[in-house]
N, C-alpha and C positions, 0 to 999 in steps of 0.2 A: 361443571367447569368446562368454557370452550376451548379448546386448544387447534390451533393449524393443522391440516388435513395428512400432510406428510409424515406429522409426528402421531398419526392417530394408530390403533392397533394391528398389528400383521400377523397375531394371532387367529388361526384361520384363514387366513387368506389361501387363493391360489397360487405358487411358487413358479417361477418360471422358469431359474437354475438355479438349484441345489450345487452346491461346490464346498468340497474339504479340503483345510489349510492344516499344515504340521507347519508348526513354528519348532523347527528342529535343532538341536544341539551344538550342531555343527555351523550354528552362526547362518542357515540359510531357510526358505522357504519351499518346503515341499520337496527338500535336500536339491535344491539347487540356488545357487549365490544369483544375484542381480546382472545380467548379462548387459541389457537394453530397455530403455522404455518403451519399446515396439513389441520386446517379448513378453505378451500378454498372460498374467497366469491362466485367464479365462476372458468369457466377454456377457457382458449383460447387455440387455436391451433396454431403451429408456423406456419410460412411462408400465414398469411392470413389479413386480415384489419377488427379490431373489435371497437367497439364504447361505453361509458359509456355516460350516460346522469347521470351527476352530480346536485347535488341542498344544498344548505347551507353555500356556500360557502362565501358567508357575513360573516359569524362569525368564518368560519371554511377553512381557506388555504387548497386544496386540491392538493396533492403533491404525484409521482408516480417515481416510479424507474424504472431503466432498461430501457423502451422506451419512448422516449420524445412525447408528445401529441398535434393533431391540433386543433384550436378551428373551429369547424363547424355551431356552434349558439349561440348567448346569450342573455341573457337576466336578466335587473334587473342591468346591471352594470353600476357603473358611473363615473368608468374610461375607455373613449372607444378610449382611444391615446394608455396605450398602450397594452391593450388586445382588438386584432381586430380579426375578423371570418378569417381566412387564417391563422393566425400566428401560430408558434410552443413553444411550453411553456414544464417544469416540472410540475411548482407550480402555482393555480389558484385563486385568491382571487377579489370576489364583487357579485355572483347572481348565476343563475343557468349556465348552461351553456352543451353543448353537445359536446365530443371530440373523434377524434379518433386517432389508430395509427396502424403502422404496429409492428405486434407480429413473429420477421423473428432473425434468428440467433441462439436467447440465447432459450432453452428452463429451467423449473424449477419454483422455488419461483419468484414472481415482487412484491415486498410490495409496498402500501399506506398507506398514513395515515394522520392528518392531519398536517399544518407545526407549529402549535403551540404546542414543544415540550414538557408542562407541558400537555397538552390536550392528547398528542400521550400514553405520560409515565400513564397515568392513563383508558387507554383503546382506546383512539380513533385511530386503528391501525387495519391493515389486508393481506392479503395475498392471488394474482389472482397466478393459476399454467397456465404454458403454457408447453402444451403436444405436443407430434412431436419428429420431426426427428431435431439431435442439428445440427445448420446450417441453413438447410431450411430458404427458403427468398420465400419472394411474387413473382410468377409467370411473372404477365401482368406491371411488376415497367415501364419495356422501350414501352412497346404498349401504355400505358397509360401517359407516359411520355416520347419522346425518346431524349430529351436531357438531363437526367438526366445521370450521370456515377457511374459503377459499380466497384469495388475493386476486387482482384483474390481472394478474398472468396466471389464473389456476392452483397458485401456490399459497401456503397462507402467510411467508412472511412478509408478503404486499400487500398484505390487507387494509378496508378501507373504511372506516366507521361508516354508519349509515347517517349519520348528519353531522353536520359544519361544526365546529368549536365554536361554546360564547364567543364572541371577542372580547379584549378586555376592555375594563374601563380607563377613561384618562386620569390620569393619577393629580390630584389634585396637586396646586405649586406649593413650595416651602415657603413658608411666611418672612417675610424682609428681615434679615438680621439687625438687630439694635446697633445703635453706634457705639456704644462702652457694654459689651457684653457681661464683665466682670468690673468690681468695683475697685475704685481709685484702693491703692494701697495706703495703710497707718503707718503712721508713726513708727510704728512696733517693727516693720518690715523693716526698717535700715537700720545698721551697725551703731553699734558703742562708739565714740572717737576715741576713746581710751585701748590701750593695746592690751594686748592677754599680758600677766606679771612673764616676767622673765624665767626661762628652764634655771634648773640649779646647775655650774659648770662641769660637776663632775657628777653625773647618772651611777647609780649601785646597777652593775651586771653578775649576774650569778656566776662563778667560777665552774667552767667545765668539767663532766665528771673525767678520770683516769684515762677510764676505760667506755667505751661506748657501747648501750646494751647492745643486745643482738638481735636482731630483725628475724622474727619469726617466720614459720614456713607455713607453708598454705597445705599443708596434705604430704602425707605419707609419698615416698618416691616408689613409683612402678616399679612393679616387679622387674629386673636384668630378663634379659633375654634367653630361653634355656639353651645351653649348649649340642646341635645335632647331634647326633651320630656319622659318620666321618659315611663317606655312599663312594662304593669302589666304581675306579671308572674302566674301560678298558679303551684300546684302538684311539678312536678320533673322538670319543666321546669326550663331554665337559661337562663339568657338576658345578654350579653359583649359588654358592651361600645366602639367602637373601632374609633380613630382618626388616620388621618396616611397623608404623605405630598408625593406628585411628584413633579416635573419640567417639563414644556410642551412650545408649541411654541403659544398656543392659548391662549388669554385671556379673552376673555368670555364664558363662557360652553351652547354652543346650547343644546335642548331636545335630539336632535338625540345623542349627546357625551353622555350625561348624562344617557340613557337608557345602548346606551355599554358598558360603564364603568362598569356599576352597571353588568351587566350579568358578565362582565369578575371578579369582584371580587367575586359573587355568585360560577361560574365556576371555580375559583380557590382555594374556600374552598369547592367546592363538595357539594353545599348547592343549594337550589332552591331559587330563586329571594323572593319567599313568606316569608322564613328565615330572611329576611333583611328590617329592619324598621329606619324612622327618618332618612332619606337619604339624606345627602344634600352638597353642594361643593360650595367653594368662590375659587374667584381668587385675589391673588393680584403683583404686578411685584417682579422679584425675587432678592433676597439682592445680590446674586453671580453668578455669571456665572457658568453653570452645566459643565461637565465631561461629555466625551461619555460615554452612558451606555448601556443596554444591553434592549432589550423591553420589554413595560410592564410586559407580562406575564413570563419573563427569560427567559433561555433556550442559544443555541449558537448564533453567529453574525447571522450566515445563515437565523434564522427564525425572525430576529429582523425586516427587513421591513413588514412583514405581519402582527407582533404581534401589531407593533404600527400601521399599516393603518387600523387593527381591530375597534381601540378605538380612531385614531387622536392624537398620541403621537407624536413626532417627534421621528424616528430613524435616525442614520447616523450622518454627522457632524454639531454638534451647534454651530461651533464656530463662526458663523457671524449673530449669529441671535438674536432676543430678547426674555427672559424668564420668564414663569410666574409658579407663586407658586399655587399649586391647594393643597388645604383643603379641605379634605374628610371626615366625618363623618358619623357613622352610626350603629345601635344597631344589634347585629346578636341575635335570640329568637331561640331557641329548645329547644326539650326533652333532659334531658341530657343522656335516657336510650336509647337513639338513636342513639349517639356518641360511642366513645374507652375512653374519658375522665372519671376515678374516682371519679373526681370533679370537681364543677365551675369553682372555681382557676387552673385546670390543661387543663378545655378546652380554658377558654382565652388564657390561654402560647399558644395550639398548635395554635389557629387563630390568635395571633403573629405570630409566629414563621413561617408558612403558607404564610402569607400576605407579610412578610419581604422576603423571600425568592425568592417567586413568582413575586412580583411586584419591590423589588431594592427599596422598599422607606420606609420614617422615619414611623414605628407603635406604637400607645401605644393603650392598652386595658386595661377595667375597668370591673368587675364584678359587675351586676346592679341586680342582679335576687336571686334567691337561695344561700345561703354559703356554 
């Protein structure tokens, strides 16, 4: 099978920079946030085969532009159907993992970043330069490959068959339509002149009943909410009550869901896991069939399989599947001189407003702490 020369193996190849990336916790790259598109993580040189050895990628989709990447090792992943060592990927999501690719054609900016577009928007984003000649393509592609195929720029998605297409033929004319295509109508086709007999003046209607039955329920009512445990505050500190509902395909919450979950609401109010007390989640089956929606953490369709394979949401189509109601609770505790909020009451609104936003599901918040 031939395939384009770019896409051909870098397995063995010669390396020209080796470069390691931490997709870090802290919502940044290599524990630093996005400064500038000038501040270069690194710089590749075009027309050569370079390599990043990536790691975080469990919580953090690692997604690259401009050249597509091979996966050359992994590990830690526990989907290995369908990210396997050979294959060519953008976006990378389960463990650590080593890839490489050819740096040949485009020189300039290649952003990364990661594909959890709330995580990107708040810093986790960067920018590799590839210096060179614009054009330049890898040297040894057909020694190393030689049935791969090259395009007349050297690349192979300009490639050029080696002979002309048939042309086609003229299509022969549609033959003259008839003048009475269908035939004169019967007899049979036109009305009675006689009218229909006459209604009877007074119609029998059935007498309503009393009482009218009762409209059935579709599903047992989710479980209430469990009641926290009350979290002392002292000084300037503020504690916000926060309950809030999803729809998912899973109905019992493994340890392993529960830890994710919890980082990804930590990580979408910019808070550290420590912030977040009286933690706890029921399930029970859900009253209505869900809507497609967008994944947990929002953002476009694009980043919605990675955002739910993060946490074990269902993305994609629910319409043949069964759904459960997850009840979330959980008290958020800080300083309030450590926030933008003026007040208690103004930092719960923003961890509403945050949590609705990011996550697509019902929030209510209480202030438990300071007035």
């Amino acid at each position: 099978m031939y395939r384009p020369c770019y896409l051909s193996s870098t397995i063995g190849a010669v390396v020209s920079n080796a470069f390691s990336l931490a997709m870090t916790q802290g919502l940044s790259l290599n524990n630093a946030k996005f400064s500038s598109a000038t501040n270069y993580l690194t710089t590749f040189a075009a027309g050569t085969v370079n390599q990043i050895s990536v790691s975080g990628t469990n919580e953090h989709p690692f997604h690259l532009h401009v050249n597509s990447y091979q996966l050359t090792s992994l590990s830690g992943f526990s989907d290995t159907t369908y990210f396997k060592v050979g294959d060519w990927h953008d976006t990378l999501l389960g463990g650590s993992a080593t890839v490489r690719f050819y740096a040949d054609m485009f020189t300039g900016k290649m952003m990364t970043h990661c594909h959890i577009l709330t995580h990107e928007d708040q810093g986790m984003m960067g920018t590799f330069a590839i210096s060179g000649t614009e054009g330049a393509t890898y040297s040894a592609y057909q020694t190393r490959d030689p049935t791969c195929y090259l395009g007349s720029g050297g690349r192979g998605g300009d490639w050029i068959a080696d002979t002309s297409p048939t042309a086609e033929p003229n299509p022969a004319p549609n033959p003259a339509p008839t003048k009475h295509p269908f035939p004169a109508p019967t007899g049979s086709f036109y009305p009675t002149p006689e009218p229909s007999p006459e209604p009877t003046s007074s119609p029998t209607t059935p007498e309503p009943t009393s009482q009218p039955t009762p409209r059935p329920t579709h599903g047992p009512t989710p479980a209430p909410f469990p009641v926290p445990t009350p979290v002392p505050t002292t000084g300037d500190a503020v504690s916000v009550s926060v309950s809030l509902q999803m729809q998912t395909t899973l109905s019992t919450v493994a340890p392993s869901k529960l830890a994710s979950l919890k980082t990804a609401l930590a990580d979408s109010l910019d808070l550290d896991e420590a912030n977040i007390h009286n933690y706890a989640v029921t399930t029970a089956p859900a009253r209505r069939r869900a809507r497609v929606r967008r994944g947990l953490l929002g953002g476009p369709q694009e980043a919605e399989a990675a955002a739910a394979a993060a946490v074990g949401v269902l993305a994609g189509d629910r319409r043949k599947l069964a759904f459960y109601t997850w009840s979330v609770s959980f008290d958020v505790v800080v300083s309030l001189a450590t926030t933008s909020a003026a007040s208690p009451a103004a930092f719960a609104a923003s961890v509403s407003a945050g949590l609705g936003a990011n996550l697509e599901a019902e929030v209510a918040t209480t202030v438990r702490g300071a007035q």
